[in-house]
C-alpha positions in Angstrom: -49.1 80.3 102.3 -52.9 80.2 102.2 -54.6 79.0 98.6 -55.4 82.8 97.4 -51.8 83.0 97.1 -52.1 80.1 94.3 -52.8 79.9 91.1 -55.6 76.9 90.3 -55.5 77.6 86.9 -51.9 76.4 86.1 -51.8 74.4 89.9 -52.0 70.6 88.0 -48.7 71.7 86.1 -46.8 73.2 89.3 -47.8 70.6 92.1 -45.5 68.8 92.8 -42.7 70.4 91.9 -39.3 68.6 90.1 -38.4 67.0 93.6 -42.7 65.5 94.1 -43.2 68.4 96.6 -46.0 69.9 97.8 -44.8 72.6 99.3 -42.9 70.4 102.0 -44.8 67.3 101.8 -44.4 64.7 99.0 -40.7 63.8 97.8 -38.8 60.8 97.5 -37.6 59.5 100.9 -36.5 55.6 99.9 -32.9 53.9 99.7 -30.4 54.5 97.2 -31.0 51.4 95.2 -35.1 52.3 95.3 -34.7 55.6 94.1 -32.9 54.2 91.0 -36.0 52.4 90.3 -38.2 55.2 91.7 -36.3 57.6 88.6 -37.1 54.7 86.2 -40.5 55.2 86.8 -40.6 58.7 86.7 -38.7 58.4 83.6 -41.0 57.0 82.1 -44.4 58.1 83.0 -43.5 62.1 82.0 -42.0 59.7 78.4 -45.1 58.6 77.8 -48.3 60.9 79.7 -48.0 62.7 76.8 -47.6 60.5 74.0 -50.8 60.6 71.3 -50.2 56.9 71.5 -50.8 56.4 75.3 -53.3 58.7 75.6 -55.5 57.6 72.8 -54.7 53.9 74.4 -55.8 54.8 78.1 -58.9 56.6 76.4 -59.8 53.7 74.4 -59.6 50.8 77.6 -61.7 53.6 80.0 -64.6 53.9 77.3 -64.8 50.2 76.0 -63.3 48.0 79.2 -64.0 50.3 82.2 -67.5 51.4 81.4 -66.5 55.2 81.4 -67.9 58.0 81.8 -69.6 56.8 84.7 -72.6 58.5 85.4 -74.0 61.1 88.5 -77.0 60.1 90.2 -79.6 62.4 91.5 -80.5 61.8 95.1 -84.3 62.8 94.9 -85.8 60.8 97.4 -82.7 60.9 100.1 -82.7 65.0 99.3 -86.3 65.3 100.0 -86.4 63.3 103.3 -83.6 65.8 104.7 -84.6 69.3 103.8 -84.2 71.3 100.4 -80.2 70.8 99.7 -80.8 68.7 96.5 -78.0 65.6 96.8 -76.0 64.2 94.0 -73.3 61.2 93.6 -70.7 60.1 91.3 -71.1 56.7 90.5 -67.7 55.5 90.8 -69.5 51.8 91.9 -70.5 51.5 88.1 -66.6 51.6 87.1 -65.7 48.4 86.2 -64.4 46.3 89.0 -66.5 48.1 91.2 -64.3 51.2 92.4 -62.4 54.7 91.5 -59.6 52.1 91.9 -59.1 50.4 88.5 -58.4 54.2 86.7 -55.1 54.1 87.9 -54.5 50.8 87.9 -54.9 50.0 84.4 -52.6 53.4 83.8 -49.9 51.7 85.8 -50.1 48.6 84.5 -50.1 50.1 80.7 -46.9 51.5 82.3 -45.2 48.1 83.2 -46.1 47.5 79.2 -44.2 49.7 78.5 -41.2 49.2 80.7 -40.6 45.9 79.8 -42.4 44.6 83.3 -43.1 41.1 83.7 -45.2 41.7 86.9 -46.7 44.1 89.2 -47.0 44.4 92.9 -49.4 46.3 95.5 -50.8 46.5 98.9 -54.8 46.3 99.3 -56.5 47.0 102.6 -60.6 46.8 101.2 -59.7 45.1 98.3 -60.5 47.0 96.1 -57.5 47.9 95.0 -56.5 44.7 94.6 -59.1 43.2 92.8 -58.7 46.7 90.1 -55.0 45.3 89.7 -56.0 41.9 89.8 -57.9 43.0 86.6 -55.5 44.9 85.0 -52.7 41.9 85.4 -55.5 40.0 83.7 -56.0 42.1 80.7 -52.3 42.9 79.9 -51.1 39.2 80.3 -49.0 40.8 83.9 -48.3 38.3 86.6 -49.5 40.2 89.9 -48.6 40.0 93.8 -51.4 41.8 96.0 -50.1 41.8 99.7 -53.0 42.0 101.9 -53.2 42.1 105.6 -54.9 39.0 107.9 -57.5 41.2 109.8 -58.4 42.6 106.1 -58.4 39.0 104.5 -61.0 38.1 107.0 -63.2 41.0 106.5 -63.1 41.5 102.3 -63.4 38.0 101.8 -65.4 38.5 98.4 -62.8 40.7 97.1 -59.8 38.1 98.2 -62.0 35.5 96.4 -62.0 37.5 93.0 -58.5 38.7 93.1 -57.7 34.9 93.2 -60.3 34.0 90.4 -58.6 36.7 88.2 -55.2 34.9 88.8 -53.5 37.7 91.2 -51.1 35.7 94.5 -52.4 36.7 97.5 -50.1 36.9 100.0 -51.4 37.3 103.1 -49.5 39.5 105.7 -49.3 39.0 109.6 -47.5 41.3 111.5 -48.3 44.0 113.2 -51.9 44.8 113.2 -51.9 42.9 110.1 -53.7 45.4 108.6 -53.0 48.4 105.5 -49.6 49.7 107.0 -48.5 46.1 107.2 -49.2 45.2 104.0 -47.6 48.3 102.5 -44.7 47.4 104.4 -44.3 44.3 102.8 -45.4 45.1 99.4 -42.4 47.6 99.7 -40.5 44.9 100.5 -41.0 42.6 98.1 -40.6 45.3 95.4 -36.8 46.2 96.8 -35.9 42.6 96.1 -37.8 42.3 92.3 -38.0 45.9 90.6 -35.9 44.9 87.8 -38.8 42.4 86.6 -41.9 44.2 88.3 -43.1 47.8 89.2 -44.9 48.9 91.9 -48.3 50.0 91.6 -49.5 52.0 94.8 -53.3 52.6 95.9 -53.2 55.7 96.2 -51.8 59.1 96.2 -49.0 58.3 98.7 -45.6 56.6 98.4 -42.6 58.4 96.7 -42.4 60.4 94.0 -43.9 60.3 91.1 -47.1 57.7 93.0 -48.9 61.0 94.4 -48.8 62.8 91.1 -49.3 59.7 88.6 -52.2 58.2 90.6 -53.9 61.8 91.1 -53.5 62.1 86.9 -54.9 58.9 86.1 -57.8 59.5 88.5 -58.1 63.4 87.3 -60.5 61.5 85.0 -63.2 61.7 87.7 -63.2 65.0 88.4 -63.2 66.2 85.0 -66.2 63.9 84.1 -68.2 65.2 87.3 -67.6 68.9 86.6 -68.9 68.9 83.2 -71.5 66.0 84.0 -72.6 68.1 86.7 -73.0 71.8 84.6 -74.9 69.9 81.8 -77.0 68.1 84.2 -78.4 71.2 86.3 -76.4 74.5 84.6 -74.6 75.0 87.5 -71.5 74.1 89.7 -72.4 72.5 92.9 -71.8 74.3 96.1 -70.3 72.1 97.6 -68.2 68.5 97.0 -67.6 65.5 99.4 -65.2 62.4 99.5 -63.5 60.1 101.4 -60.0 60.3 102.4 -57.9 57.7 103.6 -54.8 57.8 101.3 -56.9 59.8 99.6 -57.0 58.7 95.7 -60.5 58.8 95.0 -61.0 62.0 96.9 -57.3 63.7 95.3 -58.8 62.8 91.6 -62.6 63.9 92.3 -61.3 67.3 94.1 -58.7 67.9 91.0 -61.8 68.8 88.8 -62.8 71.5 91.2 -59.9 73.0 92.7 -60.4 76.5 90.6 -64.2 76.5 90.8 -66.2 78.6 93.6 -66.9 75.4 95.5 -66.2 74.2 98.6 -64.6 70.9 99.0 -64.6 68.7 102.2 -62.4 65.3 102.8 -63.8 63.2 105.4 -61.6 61.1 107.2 -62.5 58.1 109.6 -63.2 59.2 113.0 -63.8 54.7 113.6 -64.7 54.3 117.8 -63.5 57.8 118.6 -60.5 60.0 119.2 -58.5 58.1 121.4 -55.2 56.7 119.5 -55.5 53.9 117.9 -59.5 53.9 117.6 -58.9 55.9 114.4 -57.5 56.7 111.5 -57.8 60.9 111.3 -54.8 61.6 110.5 -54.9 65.2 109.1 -57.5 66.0 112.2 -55.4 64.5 115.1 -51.3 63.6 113.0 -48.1 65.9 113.1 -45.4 65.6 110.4 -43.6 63.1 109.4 -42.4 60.2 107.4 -43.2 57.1 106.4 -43.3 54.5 102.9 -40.9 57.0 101.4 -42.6 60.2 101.6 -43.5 63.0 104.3 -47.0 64.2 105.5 -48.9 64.2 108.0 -49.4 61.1 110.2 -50.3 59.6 113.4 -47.5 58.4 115.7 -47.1 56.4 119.1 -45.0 57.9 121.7 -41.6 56.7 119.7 -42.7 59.1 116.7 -42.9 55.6 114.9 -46.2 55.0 113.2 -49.2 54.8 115.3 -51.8 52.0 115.5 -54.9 52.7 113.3 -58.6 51.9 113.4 -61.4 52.1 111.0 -64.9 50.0 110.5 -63.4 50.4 106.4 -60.2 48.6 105.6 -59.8 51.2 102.6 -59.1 54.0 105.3 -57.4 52.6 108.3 -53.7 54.0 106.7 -52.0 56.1 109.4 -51.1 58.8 107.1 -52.5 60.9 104.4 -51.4 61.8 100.9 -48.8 64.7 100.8 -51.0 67.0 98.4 -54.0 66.2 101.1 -51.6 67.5 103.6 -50.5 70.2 101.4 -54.4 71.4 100.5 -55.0 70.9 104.3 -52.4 73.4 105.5 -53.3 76.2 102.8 -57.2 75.7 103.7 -58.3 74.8 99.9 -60.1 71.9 101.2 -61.6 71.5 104.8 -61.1 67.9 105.9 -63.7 66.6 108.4 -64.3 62.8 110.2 -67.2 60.7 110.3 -67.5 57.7 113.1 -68.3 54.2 112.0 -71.8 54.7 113.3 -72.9 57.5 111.1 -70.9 55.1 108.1 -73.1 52.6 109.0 -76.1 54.6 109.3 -75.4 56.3 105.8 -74.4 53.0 104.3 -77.8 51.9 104.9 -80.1 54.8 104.2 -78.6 54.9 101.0 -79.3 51.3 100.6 -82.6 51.2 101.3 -83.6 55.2 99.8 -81.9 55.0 96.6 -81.1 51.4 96.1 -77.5 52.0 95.3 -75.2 49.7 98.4 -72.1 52.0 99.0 -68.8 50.9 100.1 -68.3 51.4 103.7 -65.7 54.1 103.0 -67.9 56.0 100.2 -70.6 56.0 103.8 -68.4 58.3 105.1 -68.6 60.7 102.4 -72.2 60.1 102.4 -73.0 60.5 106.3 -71.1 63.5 105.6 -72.9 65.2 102.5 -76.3 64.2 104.8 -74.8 66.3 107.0 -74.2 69.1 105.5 -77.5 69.0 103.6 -79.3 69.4 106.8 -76.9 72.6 108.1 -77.0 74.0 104.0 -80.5 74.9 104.1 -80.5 74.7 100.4 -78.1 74.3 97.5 -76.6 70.9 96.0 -73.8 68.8 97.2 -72.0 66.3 94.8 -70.6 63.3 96.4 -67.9 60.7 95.2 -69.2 56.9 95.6 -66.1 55.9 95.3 -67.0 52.2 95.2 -69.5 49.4 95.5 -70.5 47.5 99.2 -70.7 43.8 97.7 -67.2 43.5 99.5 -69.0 44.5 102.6 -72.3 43.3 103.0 -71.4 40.5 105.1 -68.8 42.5 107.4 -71.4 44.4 107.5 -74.6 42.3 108.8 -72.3 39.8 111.0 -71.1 43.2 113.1 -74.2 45.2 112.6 -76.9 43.8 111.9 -80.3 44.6 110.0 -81.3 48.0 110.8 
């Protein structure tokens, strides 16, 4: 199947299907006992996603809690320093909490609300997640468990501090490379033992069924402000969009607003040391099929077939595995999914910096170094890139391992 074969128009109501497939990736691979809590879920998310009440609810917290619509920024001085390509970003760093992160977060935990849940769970590998839950545990009187791997701990340090501050347990996570995967493990875990009282709230657009198609909803938000923002701001569409996949929520929610539009759309995965396994975390560039944390895409495997280690200079994208409707648009060539190395990240992280005086997350540098990139090969034209988040988390990392440059 390639993506002329598909409908965009009515593609939001058909992917996933009944079962949470994209095509064949997506579904519900989890124990017996899970999927009971898995249907719950489902349940009741497609009870309430289209209730006046919820709606008018989740409206209400984005525009006076969240900050929303956040705004897009006009590159001027960044644009004119590479060429004619005029560059644009969605300032997902001015969403409260400081990341795409906390749209889905305060969706899922309006959800517990509703199911009677006491508390909610996660993983976090940059924190950002985290600290977005962390907030919404705060604001709906939840109790909240962030799992959160060692080597991660060390290097997000401001986000463990305000997840703590906001009243979230932090469990820290030390197996394995004691990184994202681990701390999904666990967080899986721990939910098998207490979803009666608590619910689940994945990062991203991964996990079983419903995750992928719940969190891309709750973050449709950012594509559909960007398109419009976009067409009011300039009178056009832009030629071409950019964001940063790891799992792939800020990317999945930003590209849901194009997906029917004449506009080409590029996920960049990280490409970290190079392409030797286990010095990244490219999973759609370098992975085969396969599953893991309860559903199938593609992912990177050691020579068991078991998941392989992972490496990126952002914690956000060092998953081994991609969201199965990242897969899915992969395979059908909707979207063209690239990789950046942590040197160009770093590079973009601080020309942006220091050009437009906006400090990027270390994952949003990918997306950047990449929308540079194709601003110099364009020759003219505009490319719209997702911020997805704010570097505060990362400025030390970042001058203890880099430097001033």
């Amino acid at each position: 199947m390639m993506y002329n074969d598909i409908n965009f128009e009515t593609y939001l109501k058909n992917y996933p299907d009944k079962e949470g497939f994209f095509g064949k990736y997506g579904g519900c691979y989890v124990s017996p006992e899970l999927k009971q809590a898995m249907m719950e879920i489902s349940e009741a998310y497609f009870t309430i996603c289209k209730s006046r009440k919820f709606i008018a609810e989740l409206r209400r917290i984005r525009k006076e809690f969240q900050g929303r619509p956040t705004p897009i920024s006009h590159l001027e001085r960044l644009s004119s320093k590479l060429g004619n390509v005029q560059l644009y970003v969605k300032r997902e760093d001015l969403n409260h909490s400081g990341a795409h992160k906390l749209n889905h977060c305060m969706g899922e935990a309006l959800l517990a609300k509703y199911m009677g849940k006491k508390m909610v769970i996660a993983e976090t590998g940059a924190g950002q997640h985290g600290v977005a839950l962390a907030t919404a545990a705060a604001y709906f009187g939840l109790e909240c468990d962030i799992y959160m791997g060692a080597v991660d701990i060390k290097k997000q340090a401001p986000n463990v501090a305000r997840m703590k501050i906001l009243g979230a347990n932090v469990i820290e996570v030390t197996e394995g490379l004691q990184t994202l995967k681990e701390a999904v493990d666990a967080a899986f875990a721990a939910y098998a033992k207490e979803y009666k009282d608590a619910i689940y709230c994945i990062g991203s657009v991964l996990g079983p069924h419903p995750f992928p198609l719940m969190v891309r909803d709750f973050q449709h938000v950012v594509g559909e402000e960007a398109r419009a923002q976009f067409i009011e701001m300039t009178g056009e569409l832009p030629d071409a969009i950019v964001a940063c996949v790891g799992g792939g929520s800020n990317a999945m929610g930003f590209f849901s607003g194009f997906l029917n539009d004449p506009v080409d759309i590029y996920g960049i995965e990280p490409l970290g040391r190079g392409t030797k396994l286990g010095d990244h975390a490219a999973s759609l560039q370098y992975g085969t099929e396969g599953i893991m944390h309860g559903f199938n895409s593609i992912m990177l495997k050691d020579e068991n077939g078991e998941p392989a280690p992972v490496y990126s200079v952002a914690s956000g994208l060092d998953y081994p595995s991609s969201g199965p409707e990242h897969a899915f648009l992969h395979e059908i060539g909707r979207v063209k999914y690239d990789v950046i190395n942590d040197e160009d990240a770093i590079d973009a992280f601080f020309t942006l910096s220091r050009m437009e005086g906006i400090i990027p997350a270390i994952e949003s540098s990918h997306a950047v170094a990449y929308g540079m990139k194709l601003a110099k090969e364009m020759g003219t034209g505009s490319v719209l890139i997702n911020l997805s988040g704010r570097g505060d988390k990362d400025m030390d990392y970042v001058l203890e391992n880099f430097g001033l440059r």
